[in-house]
VOPAGU-2260 file (C-alpha; in pm, 1 decimal, decimal comma):
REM VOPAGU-2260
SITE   aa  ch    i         X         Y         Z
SITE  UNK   A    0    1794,4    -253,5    -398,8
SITE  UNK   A    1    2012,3    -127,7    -140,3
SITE  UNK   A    2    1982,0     -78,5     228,5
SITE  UNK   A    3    2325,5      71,0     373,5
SITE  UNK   A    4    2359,9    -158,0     729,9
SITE  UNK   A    5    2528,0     157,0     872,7
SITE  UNK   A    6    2181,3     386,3     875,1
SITE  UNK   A    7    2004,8     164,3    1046,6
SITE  UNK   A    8    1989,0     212,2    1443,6
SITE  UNK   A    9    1871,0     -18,6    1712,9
SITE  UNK   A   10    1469,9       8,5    1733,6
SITE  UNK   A   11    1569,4     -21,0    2130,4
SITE  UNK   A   12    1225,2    -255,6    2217,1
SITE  UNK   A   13     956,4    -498,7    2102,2
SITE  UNK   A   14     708,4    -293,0    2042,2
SITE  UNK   A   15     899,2     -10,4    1860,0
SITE  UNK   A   16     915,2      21,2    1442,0
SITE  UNK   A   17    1010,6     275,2    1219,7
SITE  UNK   A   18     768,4     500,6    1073,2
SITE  UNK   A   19     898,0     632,9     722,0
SITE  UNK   A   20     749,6    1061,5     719,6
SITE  UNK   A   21     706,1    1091,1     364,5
SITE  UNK   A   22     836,6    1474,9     242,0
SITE  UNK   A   23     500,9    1649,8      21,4
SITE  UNK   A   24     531,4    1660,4    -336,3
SITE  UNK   A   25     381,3    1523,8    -698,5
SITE  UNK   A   26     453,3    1362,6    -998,8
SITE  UNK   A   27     780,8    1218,9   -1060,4
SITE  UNK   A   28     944,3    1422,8    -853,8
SITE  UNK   A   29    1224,8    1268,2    -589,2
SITE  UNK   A   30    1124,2    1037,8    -321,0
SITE  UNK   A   31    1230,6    1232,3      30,3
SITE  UNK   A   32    1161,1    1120,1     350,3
SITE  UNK   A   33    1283,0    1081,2     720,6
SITE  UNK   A   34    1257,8     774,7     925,9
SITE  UNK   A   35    1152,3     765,4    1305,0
SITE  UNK   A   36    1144,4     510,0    1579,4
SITE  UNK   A   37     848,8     487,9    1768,0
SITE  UNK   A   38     596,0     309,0    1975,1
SITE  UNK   A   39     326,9     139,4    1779,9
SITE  UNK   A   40      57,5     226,2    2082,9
SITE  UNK   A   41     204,0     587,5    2056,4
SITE  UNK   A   42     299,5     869,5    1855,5
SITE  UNK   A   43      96,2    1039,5    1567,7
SITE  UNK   A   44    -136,8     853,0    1328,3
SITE  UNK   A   45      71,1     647,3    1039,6
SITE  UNK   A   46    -100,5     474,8     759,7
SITE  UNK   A   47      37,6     138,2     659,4
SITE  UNK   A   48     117,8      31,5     298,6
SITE  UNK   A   49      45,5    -287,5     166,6
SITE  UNK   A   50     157,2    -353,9    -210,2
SITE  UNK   A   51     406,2    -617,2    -374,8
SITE  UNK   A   52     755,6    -599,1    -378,2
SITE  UNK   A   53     792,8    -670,4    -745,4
SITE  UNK   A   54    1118,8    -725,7    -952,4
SITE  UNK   A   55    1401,6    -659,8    -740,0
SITE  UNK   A   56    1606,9    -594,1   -1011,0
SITE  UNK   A   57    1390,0    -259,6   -1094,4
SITE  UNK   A   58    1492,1       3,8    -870,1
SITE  UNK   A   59    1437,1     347,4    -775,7
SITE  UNK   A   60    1552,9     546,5    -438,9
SITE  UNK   A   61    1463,4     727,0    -173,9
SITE  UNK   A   62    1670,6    1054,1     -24,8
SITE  UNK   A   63    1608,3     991,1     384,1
SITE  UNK   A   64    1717,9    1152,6     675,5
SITE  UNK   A   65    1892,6    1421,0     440,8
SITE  UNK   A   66    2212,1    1177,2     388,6
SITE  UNK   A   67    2175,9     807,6     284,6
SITE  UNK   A   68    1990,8     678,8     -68,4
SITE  UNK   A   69    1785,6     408,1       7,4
SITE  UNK   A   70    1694,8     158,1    -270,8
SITE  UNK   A   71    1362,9       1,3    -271,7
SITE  UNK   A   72    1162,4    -151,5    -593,7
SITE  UNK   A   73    1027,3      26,1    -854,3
SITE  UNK   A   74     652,7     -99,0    -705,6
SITE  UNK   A   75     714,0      42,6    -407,0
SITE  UNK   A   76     879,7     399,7    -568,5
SITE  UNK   A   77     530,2     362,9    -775,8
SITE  UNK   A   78     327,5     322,0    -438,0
SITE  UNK   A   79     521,2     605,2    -266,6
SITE  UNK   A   80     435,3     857,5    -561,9
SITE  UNK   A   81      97,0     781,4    -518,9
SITE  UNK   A   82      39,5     817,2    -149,3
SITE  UNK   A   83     251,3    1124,3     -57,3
SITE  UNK   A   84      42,1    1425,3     -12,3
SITE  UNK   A   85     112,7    1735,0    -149,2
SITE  UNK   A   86     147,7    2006,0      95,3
SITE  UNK   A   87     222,7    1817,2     386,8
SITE  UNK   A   88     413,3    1537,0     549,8
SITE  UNK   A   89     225,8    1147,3     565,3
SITE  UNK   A   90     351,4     930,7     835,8
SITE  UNK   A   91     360,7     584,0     645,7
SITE  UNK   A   92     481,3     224,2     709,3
SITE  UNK   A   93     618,7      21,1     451,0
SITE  UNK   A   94     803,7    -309,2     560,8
SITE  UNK   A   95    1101,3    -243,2     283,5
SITE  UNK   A   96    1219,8     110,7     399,8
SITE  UNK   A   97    1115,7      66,1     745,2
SITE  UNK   A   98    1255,8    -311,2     851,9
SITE  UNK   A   99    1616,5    -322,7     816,8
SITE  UNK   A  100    1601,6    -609,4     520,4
SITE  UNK   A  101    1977,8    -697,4     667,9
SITE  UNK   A  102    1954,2    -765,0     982,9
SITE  UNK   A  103    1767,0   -1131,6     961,3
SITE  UNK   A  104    1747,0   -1107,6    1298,8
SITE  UNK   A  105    1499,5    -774,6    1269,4
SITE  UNK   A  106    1315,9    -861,3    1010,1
SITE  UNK   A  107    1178,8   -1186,0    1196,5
SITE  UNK   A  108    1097,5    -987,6    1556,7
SITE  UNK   A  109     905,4    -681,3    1299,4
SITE  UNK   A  110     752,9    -970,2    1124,5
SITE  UNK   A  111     605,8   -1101,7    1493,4
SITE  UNK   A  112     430,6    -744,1    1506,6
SITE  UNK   A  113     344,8    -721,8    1164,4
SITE  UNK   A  114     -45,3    -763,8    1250,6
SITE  UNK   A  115     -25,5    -516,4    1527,9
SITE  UNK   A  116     161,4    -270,4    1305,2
SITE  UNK   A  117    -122,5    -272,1    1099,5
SITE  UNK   A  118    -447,8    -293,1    1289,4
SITE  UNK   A  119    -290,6      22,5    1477,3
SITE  UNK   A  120    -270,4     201,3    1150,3
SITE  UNK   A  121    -515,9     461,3    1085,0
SITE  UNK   A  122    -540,3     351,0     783,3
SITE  UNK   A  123    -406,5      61,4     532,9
SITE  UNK   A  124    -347,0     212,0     224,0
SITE  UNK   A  125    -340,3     -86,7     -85,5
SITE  UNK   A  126    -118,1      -3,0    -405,4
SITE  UNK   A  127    -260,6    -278,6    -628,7
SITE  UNK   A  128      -4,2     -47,4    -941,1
SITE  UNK   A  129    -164,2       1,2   -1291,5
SITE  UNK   A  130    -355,0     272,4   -1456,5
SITE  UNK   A  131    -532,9     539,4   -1245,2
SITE  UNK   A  132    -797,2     517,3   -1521,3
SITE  UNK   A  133    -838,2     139,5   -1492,2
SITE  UNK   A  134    -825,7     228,5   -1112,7
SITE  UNK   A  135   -1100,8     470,8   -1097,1
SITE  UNK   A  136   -1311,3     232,9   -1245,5
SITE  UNK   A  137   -1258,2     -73,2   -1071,3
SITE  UNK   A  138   -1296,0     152,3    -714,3
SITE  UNK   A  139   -1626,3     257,7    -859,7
SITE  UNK   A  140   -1750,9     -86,1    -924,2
SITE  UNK   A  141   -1605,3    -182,7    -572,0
SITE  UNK   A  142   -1846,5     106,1    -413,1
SITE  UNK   A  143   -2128,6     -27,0    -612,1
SITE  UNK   A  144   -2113,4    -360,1    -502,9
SITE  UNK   A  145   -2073,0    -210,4    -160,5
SITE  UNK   A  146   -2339,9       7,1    -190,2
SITE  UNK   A  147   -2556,4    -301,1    -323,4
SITE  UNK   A  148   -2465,8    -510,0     -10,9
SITE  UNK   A  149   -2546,5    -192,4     239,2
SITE  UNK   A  150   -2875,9    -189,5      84,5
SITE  UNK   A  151   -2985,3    -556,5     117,2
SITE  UNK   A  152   -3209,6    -539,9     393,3
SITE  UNK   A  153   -3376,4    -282,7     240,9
SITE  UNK   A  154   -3409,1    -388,5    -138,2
SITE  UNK   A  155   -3220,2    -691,2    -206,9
SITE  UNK   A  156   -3381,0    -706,4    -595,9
SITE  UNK   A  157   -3328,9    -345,9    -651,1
SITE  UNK   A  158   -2963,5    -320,1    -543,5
SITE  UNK   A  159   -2895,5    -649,6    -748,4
SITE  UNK   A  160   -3048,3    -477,2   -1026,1
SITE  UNK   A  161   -2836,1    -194,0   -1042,6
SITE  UNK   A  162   -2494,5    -400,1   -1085,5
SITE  UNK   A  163   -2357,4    -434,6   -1458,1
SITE  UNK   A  164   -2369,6    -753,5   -1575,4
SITE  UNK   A  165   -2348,1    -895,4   -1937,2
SITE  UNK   A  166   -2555,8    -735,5   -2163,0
SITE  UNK   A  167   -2524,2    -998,0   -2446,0
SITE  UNK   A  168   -2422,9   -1377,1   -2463,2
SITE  UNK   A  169   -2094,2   -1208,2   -2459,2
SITE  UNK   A  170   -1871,2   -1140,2   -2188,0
SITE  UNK   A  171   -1903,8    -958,4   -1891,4
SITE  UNK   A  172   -1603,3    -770,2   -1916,0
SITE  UNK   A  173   -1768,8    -530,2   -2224,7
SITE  UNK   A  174   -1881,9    -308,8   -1910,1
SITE  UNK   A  175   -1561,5    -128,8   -1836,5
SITE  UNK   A  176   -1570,9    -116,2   -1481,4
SITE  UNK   A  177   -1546,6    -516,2   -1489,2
SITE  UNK   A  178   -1268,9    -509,1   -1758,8
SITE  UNK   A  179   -1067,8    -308,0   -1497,9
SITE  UNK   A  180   -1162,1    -523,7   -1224,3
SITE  UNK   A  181   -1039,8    -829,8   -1385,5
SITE  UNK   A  182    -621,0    -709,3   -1370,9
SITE  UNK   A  183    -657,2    -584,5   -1024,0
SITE  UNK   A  184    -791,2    -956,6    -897,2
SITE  UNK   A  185    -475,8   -1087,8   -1088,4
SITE  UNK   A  186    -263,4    -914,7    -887,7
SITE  UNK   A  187       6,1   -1075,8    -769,0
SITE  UNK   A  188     -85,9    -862,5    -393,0
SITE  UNK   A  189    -428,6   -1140,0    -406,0
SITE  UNK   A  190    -174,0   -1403,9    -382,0
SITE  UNK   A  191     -20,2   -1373,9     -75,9
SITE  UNK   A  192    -102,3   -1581,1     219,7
SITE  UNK   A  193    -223,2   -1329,0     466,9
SITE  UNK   A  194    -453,2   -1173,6     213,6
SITE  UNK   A  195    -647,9   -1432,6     118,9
């Protein structure tokens, strides 16, 4: 992972970050962006990102500004891919392309604003990485428990009813939605002190 000191300019005040504009696209193709200072009271919406870092030895890049490569872990290339949109540009924070990871003395003030940074998000966006499949089915199970806790004042038995649960002295995880549920819990991103 590489982060050339050189591109990095001054964020010039407390309250200021950089806001990575993610360039449209799909697939596998290149990671392009450009990065921005700004106000975090002002400006366009952003989302934030929240995923983990992963091996730093696995690598991929990112083209921004037009100029400078910027190296950031394959989780986070993985993330990227799946967040961009595809016609049009998505204002995103991510702490490892956005925080100058050289300049200690950076990282520590954008840490300080970290909460700020993202309760002023529009949105927190959660890359959790495996399958979409496995993915699809978890989020469905998620929005049925949701769904099941919505509707407690109004049928507690009936909502509790409608959850999969083990159908035999077996276990649990024969309904597919909890099989996929169970590697997204493990998650490494579940382990990290301001998650929990």
């Amino acid at each position: 992972m590489s982060h050339p000191s050189d591109f990095y300019s001054s964020l010039g005040g407390k309250s200021n970050f950089r806001c990575l504009l993610l360039e449209p696209g799909s697939g596998n193709e290149p990671l392009v962006g450009h990065i921005v200072i700004r106000p975090i009271d002002s400006g366009p919406p952003y989302d934030a990102l929240s995923y983990t870092w992963g091996d730093p030895e696995k690598t991929e890049s990112i083209l921004c500004n037009d100029a400078v490569r910027i190296g950031v872990t394959a989780n986070l290339g993985e993330a990227l891919h799946r967040v961009r949109l595809l016609s049009e540009v998505r204002h995103v924070w991510v702490d490892q392309v956005c925080i100058n990871q050289n300049d200690i003395r950076e990282r520590n003030a954008q840490v300080m604003i970290m909460g700020q940074i993202y309760q002023s998000a529009r949105a927190v966006l959660v890359c959790l990485g495996g399958s979409a499949e496995d993915g699809a089915d978890a989020a469905s199970l998620v929005k049925l428990v949701n769904e099941a806790i919505d509707e407690e004042e109004a049928s507690t038995k009936l909502a509790y009813f409608n959850l999969p649960r083990r159908s035999s002295p077996g276990s649990i995880f024969a309904d597919p939605r909890w099989k996929a549920f169970d590697p997204a819990l493990r998650n490494p991103w579940f382990k990290r002190l301001w998650i929990v």
